[in-house]
C-alpha positions as CSV (number, residue, x, y, z in Angstrom):
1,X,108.1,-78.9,-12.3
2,X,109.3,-81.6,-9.9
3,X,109.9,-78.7,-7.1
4,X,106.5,-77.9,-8.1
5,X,105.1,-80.5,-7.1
6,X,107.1,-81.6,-4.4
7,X,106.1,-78.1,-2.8
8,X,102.7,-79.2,-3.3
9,X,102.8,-82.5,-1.4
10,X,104.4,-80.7,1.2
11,X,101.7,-78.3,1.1
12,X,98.6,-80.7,1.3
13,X,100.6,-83.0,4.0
14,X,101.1,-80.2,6.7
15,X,97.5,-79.4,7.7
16,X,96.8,-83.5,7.5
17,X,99.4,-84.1,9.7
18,X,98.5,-80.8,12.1
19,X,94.8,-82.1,12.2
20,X,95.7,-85.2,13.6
21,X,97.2,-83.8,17.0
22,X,95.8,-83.0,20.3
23,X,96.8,-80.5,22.6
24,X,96.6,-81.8,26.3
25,X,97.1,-79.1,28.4
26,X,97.6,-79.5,32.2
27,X,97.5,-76.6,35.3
28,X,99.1,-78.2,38.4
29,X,96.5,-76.0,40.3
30,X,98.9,-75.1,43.2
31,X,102.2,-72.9,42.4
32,X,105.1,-75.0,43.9
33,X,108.7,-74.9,43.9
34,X,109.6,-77.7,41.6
35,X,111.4,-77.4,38.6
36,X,109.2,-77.4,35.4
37,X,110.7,-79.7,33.4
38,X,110.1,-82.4,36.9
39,X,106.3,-81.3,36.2
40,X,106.0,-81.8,32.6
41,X,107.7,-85.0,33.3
42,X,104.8,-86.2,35.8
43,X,102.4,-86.0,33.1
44,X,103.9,-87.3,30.1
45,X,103.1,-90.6,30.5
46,X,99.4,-89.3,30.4
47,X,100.1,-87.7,26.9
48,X,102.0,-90.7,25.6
49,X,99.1,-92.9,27.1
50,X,96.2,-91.1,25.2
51,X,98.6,-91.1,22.2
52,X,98.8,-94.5,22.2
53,X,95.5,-95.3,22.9
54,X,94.0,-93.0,20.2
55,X,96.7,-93.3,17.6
56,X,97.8,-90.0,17.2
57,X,100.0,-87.1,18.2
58,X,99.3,-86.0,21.9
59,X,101.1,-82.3,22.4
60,X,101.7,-82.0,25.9
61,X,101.7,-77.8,27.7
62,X,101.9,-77.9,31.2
63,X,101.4,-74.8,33.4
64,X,101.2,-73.6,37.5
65,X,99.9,-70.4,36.1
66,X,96.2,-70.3,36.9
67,X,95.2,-67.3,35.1
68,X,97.4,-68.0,31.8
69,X,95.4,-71.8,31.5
70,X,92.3,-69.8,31.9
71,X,93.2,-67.5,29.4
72,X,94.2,-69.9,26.9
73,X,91.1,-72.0,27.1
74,X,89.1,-68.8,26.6
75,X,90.2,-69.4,23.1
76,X,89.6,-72.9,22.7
77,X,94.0,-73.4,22.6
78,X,93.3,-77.1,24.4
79,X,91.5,-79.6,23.1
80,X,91.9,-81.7,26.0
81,X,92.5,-79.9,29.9
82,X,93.0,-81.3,32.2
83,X,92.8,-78.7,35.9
84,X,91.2,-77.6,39.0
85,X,87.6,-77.2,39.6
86,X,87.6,-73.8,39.8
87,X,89.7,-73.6,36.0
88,X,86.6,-76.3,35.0
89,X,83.6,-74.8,35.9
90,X,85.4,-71.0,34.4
91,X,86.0,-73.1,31.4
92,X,82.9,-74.3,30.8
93,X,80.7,-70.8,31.2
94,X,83.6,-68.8,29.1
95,X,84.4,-71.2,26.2
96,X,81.4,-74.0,26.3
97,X,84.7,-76.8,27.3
98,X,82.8,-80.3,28.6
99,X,84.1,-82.3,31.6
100,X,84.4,-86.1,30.8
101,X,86.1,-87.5,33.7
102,X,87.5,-86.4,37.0
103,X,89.7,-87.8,40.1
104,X,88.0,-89.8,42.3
105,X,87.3,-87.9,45.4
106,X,86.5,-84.5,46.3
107,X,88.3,-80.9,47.9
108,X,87.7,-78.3,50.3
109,X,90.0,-76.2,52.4
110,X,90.5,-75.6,55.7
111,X,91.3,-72.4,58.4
112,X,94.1,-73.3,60.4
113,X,95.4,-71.6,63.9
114,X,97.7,-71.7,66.4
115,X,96.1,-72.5,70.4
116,X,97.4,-69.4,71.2
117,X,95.4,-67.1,69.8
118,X,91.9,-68.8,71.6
119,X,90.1,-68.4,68.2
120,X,87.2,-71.4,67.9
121,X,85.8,-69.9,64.6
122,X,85.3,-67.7,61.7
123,X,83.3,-65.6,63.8
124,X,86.1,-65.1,66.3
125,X,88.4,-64.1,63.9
126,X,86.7,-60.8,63.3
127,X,89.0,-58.0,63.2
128,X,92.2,-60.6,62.5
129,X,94.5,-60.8,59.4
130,X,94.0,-63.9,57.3
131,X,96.4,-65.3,55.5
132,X,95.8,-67.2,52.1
133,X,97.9,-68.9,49.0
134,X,98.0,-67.7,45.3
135,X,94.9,-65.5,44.9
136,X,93.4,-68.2,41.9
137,X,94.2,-71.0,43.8
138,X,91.5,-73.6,44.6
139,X,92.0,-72.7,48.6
140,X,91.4,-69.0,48.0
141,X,88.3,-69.5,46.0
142,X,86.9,-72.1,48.5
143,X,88.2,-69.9,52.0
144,X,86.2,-66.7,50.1
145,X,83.2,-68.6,48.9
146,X,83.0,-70.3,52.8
147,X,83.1,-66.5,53.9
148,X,80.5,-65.1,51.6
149,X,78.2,-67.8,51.8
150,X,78.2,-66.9,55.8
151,X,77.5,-63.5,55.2
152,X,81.2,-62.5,56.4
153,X,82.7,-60.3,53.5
154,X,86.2,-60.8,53.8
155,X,87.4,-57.5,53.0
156,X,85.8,-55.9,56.5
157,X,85.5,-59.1,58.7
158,X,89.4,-59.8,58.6
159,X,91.7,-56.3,59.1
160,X,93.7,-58.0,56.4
161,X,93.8,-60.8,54.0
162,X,97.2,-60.8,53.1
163,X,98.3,-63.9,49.7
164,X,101.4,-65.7,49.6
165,X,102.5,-67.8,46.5
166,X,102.5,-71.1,48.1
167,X,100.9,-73.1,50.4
168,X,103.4,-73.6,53.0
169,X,104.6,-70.3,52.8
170,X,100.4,-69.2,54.1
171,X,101.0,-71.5,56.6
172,X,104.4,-70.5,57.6
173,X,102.7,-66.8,58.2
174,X,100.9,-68.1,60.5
175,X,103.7,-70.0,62.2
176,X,105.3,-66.5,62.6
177,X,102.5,-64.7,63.6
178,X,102.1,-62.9,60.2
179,X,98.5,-63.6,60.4
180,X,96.1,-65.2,63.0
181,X,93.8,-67.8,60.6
182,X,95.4,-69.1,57.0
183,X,93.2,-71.2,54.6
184,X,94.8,-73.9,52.2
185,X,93.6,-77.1,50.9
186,X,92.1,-79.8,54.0
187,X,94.8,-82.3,53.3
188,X,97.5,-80.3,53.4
189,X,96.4,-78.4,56.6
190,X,95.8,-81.9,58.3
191,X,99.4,-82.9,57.1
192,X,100.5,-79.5,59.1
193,X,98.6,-79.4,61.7
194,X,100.1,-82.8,63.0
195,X,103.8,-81.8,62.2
196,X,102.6,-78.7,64.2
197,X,102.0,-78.8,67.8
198,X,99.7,-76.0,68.8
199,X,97.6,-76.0,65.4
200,X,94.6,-77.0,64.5
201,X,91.7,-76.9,62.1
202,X,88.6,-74.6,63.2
203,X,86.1,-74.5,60.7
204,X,86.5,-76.3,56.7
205,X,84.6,-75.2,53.4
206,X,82.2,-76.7,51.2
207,X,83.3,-79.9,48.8
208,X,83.9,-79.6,45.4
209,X,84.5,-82.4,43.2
210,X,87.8,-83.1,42.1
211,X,90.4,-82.0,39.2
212,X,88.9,-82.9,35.7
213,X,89.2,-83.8,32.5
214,X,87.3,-80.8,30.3
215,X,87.0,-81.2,26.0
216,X,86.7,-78.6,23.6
217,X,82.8,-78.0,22.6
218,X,83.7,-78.4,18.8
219,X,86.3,-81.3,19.4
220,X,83.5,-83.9,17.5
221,X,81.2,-86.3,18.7
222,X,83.7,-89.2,17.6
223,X,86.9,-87.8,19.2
224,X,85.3,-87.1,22.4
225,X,83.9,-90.4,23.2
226,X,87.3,-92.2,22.3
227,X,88.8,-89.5,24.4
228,X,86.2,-90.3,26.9
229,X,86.5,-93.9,26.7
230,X,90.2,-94.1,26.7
231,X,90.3,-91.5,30.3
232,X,88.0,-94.3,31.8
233,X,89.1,-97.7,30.9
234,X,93.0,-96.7,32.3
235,X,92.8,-99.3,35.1
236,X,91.4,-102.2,33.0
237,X,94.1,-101.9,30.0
238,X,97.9,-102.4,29.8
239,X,98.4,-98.9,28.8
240,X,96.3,-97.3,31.2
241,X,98.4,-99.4,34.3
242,X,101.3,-98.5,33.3
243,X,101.0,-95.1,32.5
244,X,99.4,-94.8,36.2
245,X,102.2,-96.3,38.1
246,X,104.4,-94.1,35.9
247,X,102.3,-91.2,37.3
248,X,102.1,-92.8,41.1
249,X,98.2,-92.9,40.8
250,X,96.5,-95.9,42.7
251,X,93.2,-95.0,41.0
252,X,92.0,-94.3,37.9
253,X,89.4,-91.9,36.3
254,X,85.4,-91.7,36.9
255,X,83.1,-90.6,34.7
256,X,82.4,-86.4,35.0
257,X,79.6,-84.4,33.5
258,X,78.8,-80.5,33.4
259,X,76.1,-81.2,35.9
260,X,79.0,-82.0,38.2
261,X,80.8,-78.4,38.0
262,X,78.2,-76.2,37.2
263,X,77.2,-75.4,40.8
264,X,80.6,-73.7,41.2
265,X,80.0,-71.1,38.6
266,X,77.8,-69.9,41.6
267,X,80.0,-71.1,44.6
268,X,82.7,-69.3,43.1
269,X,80.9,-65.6,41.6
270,X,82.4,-66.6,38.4
């Protein structure tokens, strides 16, 4: 009788206890080369912060797979995201997930060359091979959306477009002559080009806002605004300041909506 009911205690106390925790998952949004326990370890702090602040268990899942974070929140697996803008806006049309705040700031890439090859824009790069990162990264969706959006579809303006993993690697291509125009993110292009003599910038793409914080739809009206509340007031508690020199941020968080990402369902043919 007593294992009986000590069974049953046990019983009742597990889906308690499992109700209580959040699953924060994070995608990096650019492949790198860095171990992944030195990634998970970058945001930690940010699950221990909203554990703290919301007094419960945060579960932390950190991924540089695009397409496996956009398959998990297909089935509503996090109940807090945090990822690109590209992972957002999928997010939001596939499984109904709601930004609440974002990075301050915006992104766009840029098309990099070497003076050498005399190109001065897309247009002159007809006919050349184009090199780009990871095919779901943020750069590739923005390079391609630049191109469609000015009626040059890549697959017959460029002989080639040719993906590495990483972003340095794309640019590297270039360096070698693999390819005559690479696209990656603007601030890391501007970081090359002027630890490159002979490169330069010829033509960017369009803004998008910033990586963002996404909830689940059915997440509740309660948990979402504490969730909300906590992602905003980091710079103005105890917590939130040291959880953000932890991380090596100098900002905090601004408030996000749907309105801000749904534009890129279109910008990116999702």
């Amino acid at each position: 009788m007593k294992f009986l009911m000590t069974l049953l205690i046990m019983l009742l106390a597990v889906p308690a206890s499992a109700a209580e925790r959040l699953l924060l998952g994070v995608n990096t949004g650019v492949p790198a080369q860095d171990e992944q326990r030195d990634i998970t370890d970058k945001y930690k702090p940010l699950a221990d912060y909203l554990g703290t602040v919301l007094k419960r268990p945060v579960k932390l899942e950190v991924s540089q797979n695009l397409s496996a974070s956009e398959r998990r929140l297909k089935k509503d697996a996090f109940d807090v995201f945090l990822g690109p803008p590209q992972v957002i806006a999928q997010a939001m049309k596939s499984a109904g997930y709601e930004p609440v705040a974002r990075y301050p700031g915006k992104l766009k890439a840029a098309f990099v060359v070497m003076d050498a090859g005399k190109i001065k824009n897309l247009s002159d790069a007809k006919g050349k091979r184009l090199g780009l990162p990871d095919k779901d990264s943020l750069a590739s969706n923005l390079a391609l959306a630049k191109l469609r959006f000015s009626r040059m579809a890549p697959e017959s303006h460029f002989s080639e477009v040719f993906h590495q993993r990483f972003q340095d690697a794309t640019l590297n291509a270039l360096l070698m002559g693999r390819v005559e125009v690479a696209a990656v993110t603007a601030g890391f292009a501007k970081k090359w080009v002027g630890e490159h003599p002979g490169a330069r910038i010829i033509e960017e793409s369009y803004e998008v806002p910033h990586f963002a914080f996404a909830l689940r739809e059915d997440l509740g009206e309660a948990d979402s605004q504490r969730i909300r509340q906590a992602l905003l007031d980091v710079p103005n508690t105890a917590e939130g300041r040291v959880m953000m020199e932890k991380m090596g941020r100098k900002e905090g968080f601004i408030p996000a909506s749907k309105d801000d990402y749904s534009p890129l369902i279109r910008l990116f043919g999702l």
